[in-house]
KOLLUMNU-496535 format. One line per 3 residues: number of its first residue (from 1); their letters; for each residue x, y, z of C-alpha. Coordinates in pm, 1 decimal, decimal comma, always signed. Example, Ala and Ser with C-alpha at 12.3 -4.5 7.8 and 13.67 -1.06 7.14 Angstrom:
REM KOLLUMNU-496535
1> as> +1230,0 -450,0 +780,0 ~ +1367,0 -106,0 +714,0
This chain:
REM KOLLUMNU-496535
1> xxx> +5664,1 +5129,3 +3364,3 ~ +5628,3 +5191,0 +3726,8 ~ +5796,2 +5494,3 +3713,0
4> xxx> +5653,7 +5598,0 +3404,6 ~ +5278,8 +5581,2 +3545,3 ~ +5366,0 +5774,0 +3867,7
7> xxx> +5525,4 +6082,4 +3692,0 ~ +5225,0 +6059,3 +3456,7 ~ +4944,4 +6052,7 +3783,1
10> xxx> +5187,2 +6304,7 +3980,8 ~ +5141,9 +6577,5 +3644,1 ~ +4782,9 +6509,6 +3653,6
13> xxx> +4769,5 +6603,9 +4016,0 ~ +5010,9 +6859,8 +4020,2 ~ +4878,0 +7019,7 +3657,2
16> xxx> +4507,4 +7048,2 +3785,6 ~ +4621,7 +7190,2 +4146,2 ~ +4800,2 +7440,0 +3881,0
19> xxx> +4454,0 +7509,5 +3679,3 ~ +4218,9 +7505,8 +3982,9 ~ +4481,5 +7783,6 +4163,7
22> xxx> +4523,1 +8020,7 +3834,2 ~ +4100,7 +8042,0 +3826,1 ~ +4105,8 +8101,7 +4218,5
25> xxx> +4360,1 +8374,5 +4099,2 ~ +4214,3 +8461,7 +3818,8 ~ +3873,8 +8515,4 +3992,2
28> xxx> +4050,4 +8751,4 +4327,4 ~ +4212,2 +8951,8 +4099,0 ~ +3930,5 +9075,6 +3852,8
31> xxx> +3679,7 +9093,6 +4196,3 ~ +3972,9 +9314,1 +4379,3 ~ +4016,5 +9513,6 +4088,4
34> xxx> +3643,2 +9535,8 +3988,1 ~ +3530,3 +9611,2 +4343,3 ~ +3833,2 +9893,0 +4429,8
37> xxx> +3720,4 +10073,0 +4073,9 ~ +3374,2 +10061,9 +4207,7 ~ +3454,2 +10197,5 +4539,1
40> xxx> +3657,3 +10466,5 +4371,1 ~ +3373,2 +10559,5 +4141,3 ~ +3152,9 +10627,6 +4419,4
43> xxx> +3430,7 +10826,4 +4632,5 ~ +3433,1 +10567,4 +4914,2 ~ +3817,8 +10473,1 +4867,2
46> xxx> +4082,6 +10684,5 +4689,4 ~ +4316,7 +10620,2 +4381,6 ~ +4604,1 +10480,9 +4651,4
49> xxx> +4390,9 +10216,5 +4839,5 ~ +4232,7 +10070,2 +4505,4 ~ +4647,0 +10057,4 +4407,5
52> xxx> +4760,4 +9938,7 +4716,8 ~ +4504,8 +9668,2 +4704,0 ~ +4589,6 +9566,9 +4333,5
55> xxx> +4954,2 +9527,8 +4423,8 ~ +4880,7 +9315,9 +4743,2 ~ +4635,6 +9084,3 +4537,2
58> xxx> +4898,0 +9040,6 +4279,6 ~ +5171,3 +8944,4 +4544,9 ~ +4995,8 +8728,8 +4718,0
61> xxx> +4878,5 +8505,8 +4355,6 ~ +5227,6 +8476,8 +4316,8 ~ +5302,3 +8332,1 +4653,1
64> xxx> +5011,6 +8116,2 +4585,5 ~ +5235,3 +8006,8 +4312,3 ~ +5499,3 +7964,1 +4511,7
67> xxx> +5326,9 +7752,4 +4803,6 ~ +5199,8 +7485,9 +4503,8 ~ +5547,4 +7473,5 +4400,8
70> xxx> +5659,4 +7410,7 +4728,0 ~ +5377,7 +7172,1 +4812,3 ~ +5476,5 +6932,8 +4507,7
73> xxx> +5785,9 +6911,2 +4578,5 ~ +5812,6 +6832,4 +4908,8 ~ +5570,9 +6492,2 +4820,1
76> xxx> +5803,8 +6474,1 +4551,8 ~ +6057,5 +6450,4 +4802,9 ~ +5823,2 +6217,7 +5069,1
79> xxx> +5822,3 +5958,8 +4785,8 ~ +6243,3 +5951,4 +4739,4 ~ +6255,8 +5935,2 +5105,7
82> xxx> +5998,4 +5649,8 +5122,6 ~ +6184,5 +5462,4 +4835,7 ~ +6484,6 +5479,6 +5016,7
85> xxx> +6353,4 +5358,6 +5331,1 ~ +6233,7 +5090,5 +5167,8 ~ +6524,6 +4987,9 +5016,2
88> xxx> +6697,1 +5035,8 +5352,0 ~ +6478,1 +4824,5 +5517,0 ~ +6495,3 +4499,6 +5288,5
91> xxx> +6635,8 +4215,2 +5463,3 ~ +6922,4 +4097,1 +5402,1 ~ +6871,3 +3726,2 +5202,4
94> xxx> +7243,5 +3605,9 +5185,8 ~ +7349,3 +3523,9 +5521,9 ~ +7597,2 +3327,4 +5734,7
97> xxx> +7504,4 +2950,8 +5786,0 ~ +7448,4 +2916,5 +6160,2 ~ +7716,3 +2674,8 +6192,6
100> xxx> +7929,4 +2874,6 +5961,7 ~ +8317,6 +2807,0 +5980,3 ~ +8638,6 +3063,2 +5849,5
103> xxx> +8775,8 +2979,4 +5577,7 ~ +9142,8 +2785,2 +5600,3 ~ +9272,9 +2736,6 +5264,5
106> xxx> +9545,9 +2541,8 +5290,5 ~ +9661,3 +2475,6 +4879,9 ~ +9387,7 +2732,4 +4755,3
109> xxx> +9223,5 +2408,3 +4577,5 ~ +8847,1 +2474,8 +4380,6 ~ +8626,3 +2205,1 +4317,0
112> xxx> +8299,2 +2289,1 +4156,0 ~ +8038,3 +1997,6 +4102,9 ~ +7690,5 +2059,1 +3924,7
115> xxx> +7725,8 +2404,9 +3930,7 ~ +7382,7 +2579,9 +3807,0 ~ +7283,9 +2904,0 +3847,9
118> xxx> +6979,7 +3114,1 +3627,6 ~ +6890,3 +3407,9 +3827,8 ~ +6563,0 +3299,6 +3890,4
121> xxx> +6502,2 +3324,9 +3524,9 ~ +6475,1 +3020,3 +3242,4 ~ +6773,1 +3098,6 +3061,9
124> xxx> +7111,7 +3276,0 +3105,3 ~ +7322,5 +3172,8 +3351,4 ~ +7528,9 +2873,1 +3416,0
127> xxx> +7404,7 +2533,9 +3349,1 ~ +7594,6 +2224,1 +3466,1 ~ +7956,6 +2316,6 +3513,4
130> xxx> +8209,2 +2094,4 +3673,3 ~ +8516,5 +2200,4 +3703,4 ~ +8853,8 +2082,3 +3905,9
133> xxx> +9108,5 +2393,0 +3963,1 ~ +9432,1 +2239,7 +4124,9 ~ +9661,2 +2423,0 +4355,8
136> xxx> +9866,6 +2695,8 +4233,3 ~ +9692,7 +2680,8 +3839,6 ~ +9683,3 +2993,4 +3637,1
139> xxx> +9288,3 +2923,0 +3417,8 ~ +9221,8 +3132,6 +3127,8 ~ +8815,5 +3196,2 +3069,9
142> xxx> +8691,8 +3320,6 +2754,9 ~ +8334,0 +3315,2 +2570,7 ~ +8083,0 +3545,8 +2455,7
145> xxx> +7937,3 +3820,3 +2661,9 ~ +7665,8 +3640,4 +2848,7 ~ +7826,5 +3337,5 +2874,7
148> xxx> +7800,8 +3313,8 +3189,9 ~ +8199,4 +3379,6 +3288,4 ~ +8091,8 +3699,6 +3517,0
151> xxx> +7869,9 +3529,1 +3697,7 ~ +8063,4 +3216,9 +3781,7 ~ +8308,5 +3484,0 +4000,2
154> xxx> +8022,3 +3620,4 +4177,8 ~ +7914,3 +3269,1 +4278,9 ~ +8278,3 +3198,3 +4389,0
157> xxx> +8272,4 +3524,4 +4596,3 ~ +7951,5 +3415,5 +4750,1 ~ +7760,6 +3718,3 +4587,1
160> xxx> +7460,2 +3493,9 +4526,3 ~ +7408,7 +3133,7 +4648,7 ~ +7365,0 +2901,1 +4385,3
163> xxx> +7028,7 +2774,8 +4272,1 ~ +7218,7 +2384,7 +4253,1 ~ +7532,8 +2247,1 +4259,2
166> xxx> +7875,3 +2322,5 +4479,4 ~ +8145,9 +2496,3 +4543,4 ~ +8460,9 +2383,8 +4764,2
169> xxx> +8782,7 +2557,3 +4881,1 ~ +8991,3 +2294,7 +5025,3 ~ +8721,9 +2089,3 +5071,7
172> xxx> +8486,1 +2341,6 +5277,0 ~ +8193,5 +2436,6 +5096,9 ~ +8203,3 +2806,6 +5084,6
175> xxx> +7839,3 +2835,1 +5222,3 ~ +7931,2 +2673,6 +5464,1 ~ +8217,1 +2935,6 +5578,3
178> xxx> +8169,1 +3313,4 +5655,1 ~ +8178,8 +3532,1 +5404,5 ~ +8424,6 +3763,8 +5576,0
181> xxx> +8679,4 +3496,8 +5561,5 ~ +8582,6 +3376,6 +5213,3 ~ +8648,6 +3695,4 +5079,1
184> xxx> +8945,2 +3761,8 +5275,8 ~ +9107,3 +3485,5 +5078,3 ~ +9030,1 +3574,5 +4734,9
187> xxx> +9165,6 +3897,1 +4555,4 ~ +8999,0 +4072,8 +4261,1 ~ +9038,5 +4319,1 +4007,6
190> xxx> +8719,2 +4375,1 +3814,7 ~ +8701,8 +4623,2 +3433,1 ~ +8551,4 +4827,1 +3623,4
193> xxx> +8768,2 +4864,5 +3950,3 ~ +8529,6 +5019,9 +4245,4 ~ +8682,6 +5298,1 +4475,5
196> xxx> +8600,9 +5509,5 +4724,8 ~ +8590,2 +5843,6 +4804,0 ~ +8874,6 +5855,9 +5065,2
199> xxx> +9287,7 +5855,9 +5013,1 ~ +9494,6 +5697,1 +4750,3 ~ +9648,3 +5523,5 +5046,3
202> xxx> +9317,9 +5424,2 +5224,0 ~ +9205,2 +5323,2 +4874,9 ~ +9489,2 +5076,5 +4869,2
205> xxx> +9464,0 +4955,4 +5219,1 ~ +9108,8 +4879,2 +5216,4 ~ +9205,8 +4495,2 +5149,0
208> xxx> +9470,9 +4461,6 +5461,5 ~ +9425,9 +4722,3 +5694,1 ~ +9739,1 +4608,1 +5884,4
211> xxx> +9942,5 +4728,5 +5611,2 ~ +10256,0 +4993,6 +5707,0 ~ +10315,6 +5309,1 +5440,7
214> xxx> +10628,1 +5123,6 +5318,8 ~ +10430,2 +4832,3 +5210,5 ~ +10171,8 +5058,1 +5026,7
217> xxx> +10433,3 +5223,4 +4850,5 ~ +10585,4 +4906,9 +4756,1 ~ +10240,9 +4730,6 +4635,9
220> xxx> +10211,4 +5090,3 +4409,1 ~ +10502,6 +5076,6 +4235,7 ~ +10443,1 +4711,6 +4140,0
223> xxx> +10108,7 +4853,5 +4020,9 ~ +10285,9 +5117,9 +3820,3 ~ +10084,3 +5369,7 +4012,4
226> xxx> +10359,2 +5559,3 +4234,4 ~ +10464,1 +5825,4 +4002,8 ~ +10136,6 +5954,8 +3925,8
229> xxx> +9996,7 +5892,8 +4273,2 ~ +10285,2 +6187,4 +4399,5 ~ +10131,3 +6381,3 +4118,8
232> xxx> +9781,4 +6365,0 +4252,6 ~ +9613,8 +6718,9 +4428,7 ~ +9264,2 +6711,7 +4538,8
235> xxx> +9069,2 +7046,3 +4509,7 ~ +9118,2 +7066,3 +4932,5 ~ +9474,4 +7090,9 +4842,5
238> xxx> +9589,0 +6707,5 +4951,6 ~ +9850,2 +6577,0 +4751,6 ~ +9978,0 +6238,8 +4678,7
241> xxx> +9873,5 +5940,7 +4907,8 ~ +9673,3 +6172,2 +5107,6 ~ +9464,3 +6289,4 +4800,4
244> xxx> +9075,5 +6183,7 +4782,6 ~ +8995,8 +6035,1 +4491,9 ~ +8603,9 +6118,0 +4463,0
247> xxx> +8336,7 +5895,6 +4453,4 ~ +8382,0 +5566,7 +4248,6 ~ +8692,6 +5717,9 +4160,9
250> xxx> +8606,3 +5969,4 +3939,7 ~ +8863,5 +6193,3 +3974,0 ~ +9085,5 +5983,0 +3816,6
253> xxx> +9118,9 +5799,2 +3464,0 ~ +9008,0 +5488,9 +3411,4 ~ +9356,6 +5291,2 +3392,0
256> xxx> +9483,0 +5521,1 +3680,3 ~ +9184,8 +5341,5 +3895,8 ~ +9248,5 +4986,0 +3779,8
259> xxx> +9666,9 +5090,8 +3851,8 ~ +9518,4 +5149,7 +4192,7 ~ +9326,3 +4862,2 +4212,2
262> xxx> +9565,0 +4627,8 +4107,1 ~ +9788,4 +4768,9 +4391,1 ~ +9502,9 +4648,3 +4590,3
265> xxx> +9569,1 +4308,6 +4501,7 ~ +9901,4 +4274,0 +4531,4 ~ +9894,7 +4438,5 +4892,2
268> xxx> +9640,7 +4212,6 +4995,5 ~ +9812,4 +3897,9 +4865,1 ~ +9522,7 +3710,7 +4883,8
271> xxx> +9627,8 +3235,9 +4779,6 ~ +9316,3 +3306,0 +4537,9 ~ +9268,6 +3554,0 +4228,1
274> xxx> +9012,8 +3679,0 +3990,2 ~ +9096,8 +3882,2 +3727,3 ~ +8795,1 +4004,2 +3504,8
277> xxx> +8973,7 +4200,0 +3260,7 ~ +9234,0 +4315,0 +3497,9 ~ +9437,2 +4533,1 +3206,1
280> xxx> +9140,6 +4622,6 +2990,8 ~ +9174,6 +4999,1 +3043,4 ~ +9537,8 +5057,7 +3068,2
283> xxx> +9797,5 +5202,2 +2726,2 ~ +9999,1 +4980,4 +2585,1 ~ +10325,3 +5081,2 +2757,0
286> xxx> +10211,5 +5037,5 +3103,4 ~ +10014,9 +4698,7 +2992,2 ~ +10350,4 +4545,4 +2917,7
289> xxx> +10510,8 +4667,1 +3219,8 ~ +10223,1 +4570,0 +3434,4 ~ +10177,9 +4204,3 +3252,2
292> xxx> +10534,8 +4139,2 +3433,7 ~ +10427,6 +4243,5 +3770,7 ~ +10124,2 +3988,5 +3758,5
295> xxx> +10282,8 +3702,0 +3600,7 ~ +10524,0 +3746,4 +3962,2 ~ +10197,5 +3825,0 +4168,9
298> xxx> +10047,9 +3495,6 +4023,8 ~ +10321,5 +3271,3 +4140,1 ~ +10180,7 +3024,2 +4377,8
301> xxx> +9844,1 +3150,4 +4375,2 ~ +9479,9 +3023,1 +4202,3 ~ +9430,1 +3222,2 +3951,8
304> xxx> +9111,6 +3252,3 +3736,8 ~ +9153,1 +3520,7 +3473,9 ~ +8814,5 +3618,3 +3210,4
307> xxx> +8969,5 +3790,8 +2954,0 ~ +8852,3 +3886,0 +2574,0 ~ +9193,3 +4034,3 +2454,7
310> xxx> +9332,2 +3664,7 +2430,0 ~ +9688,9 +3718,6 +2422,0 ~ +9660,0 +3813,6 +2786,3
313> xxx> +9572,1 +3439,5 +2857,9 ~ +9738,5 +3263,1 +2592,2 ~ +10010,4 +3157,6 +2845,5
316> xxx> +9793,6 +3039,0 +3149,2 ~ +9864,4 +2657,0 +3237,5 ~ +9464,2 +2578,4 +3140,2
319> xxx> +9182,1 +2762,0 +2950,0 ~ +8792,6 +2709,4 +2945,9 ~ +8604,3 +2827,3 +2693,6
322> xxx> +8198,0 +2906,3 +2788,8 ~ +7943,0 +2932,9 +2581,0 ~ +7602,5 +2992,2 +2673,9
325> xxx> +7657,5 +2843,3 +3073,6 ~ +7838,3 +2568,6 +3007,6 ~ +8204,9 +2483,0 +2924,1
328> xxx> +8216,9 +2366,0 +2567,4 ~ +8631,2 +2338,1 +2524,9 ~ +8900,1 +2322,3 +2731,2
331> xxx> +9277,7 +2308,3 +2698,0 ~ +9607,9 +2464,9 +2658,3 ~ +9652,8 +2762,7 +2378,4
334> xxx> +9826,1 +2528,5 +2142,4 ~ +9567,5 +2226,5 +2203,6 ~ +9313,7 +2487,6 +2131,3
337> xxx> +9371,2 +2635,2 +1839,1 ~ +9489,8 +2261,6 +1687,7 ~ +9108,4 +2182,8 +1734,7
340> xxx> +9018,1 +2437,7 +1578,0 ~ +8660,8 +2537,7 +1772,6 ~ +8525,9 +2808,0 +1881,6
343> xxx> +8873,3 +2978,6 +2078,9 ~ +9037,1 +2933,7 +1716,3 ~ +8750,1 +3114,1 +1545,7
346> xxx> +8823,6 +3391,4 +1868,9 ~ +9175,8 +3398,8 +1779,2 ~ +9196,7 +3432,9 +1411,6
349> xxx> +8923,0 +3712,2 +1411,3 ~ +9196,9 +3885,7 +1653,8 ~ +9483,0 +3802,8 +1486,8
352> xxx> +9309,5 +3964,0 +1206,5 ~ +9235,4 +4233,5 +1324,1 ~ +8951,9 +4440,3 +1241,1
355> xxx> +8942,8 +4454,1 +847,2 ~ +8994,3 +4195,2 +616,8 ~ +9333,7 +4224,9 +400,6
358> xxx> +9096,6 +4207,0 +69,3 ~ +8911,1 +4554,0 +236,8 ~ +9184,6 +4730,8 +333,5
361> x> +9312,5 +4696,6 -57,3
């Protein structure tokens, strides 16, 4: 609404600068024209000047035309400038504790006790969760969009602090440790993987620097990414690793960037790992070959996968089902379905598939 009213005040200005500069126009012209006919009536100028005075009065309205242009937009331009420096200049709320310690994880252990968070709002959110991960267990979260499973990661990365409640590693409260070591620990692959607009290679670095080419390589063929990485050419002519991949990624499809992500991960071999959809945009063929590679990369590691394609999960050692903040089941696959809740209703609607046998007919 914001927005809306300042484009609406910045026409107003900008349309009656427009009117009051076509009368001032308007008004030259005629009086130019008027006067040079009258001069040329009574023989005091000649056909040429009264021309030559026509043509510079028309130039210069249309420069006049030019200079309002010019004038709006560069306050057009002062206000993105001020916007940005604005935003550039907000402080920055989620800080280091003073005392802050790096994180040691030792098993990779997650307790989480009275765990609320609403965004500052009265609903949505998560509302009360408790929640014991052991060492080395592979938990399957499912629910509805907006059940709160997206926003129980960014809590564990220390995205936001939570309005209540706790969350340990080990036993260290993670607001209690820097975030560069909290998130040194903990590997991700989001839906939507995030790159940037540098090499394949840098691109797979970016979460252990140290790494040597051989090790990138390696990490990129478990990722199923190596062949089509050598096939990669950037309009600058780079090819391969070297090749930039444009901004967010772009240049490339969307399972080629979660391929590339998911090298990431496995390069980085973080103890702890989030998954949030980790598979979602890749074919068939290179799911299957891919679902290998993780099930290895898992192996003595916390793992905490959101998935909605339940197959994907229907193997972990534990899986929570959230609805609307809170956990309302919880359980193997088989325990699950046996109770026949809410996760069975989720996986006979799948198992289904999209039509009912009776429609199809």
């Amino acid at each position: 609404r914001q927005t809306r009213n300042t484009f609406i005040t910045e026409m107003r200005i900008y349309t009656r600068m427009d009117i009051l500069l076509n009368l001032i126009n308007g008004f030259l012209i005629v009086a130019v024209i008027g006067w040079g006919i009258a001069l040329w009536a009574q023989g005091s100028a000649s056909a040429g000047v009264v021309a030559a005075a026509s043509a510079l009065v028309l130039r210069l309205s249309g420069m006049s035309n030019w200079i309002i242009w010019a004038v709006a937009s560069f306050f057009r331009e002062l206000g993105v400038v001020a916007e940005g420096m604005q935003t550039l200049s907000q402080p920055v709320t989620l800080i280091d504790h003073p005392n802050a310690q790096v994180l040691q994880p030792q098993e990779a252990r997650i307790e989480i006790t009275e765990l609320s968070h609403h965004y500052g709002r009265a609903l949505g959110g998560l509302e009360g969760i408790n929640l014991s991960i052991p060492s080395g267990q592979k938990l399957g979260l499912v629910g509805r969009s907006g059940a709160g499973k997206s926003t129980l990661f960014k809590l564990l990365l220390r995205f936001y602090d939570a309005e209540s409640g706790q969350i340990y590693i080990d036993g260290q409260r993670i607001d209690r440790v820097t975030q560069d070591s909290l998130r040194s620990h903990i590997g991700m692959v989001q839906q939507e993987s995030s790159l940037m607009h540098r090499s394949v290679r840098d691109n797979i670095r970016y979460g252990n620097n140290a790494a040597s080419e051989a090790q990138v390589i390696a990490a990129a063929k478990q990722a199923e990414a190596h062949d089509f990485i050598l096939d990669l050419e950037d309009p600058e002519g780079r090819r391969g690793y070297e090749a930039h991949v444009g901004e967010r990624g772009v240049k490339l499809s969307g399972g080629q960037r979660q391929r590339i992500a998911l090298a990431r991960v496995i390069l980085k071999n973080a103890p702890i790992l989030l998954l949030d959809e980790a598979t979602s945009a890749l074919d068939s063929e290179v799911e299957a070959a891919i679902q290998t590679t993780l099930y290895s990369m898992m192996d003595g590691k916390t793992v905490i996968a959101i998935a909605h394609r339940l197959s994907t999960i229907a193997h972990m050692d534990r899986i929570l089902v959230m609805d609307q903040g809170r956990i309302v089941e919880e359980g193997s696959h088989e325990k699950l379905l046996a109770k026949g809740g809410l996760y069975a209703g989720f996986w006979a609607h799948q198992s289904g598939g999209f039509l009912h046998v009776d429609a199809a007919q």
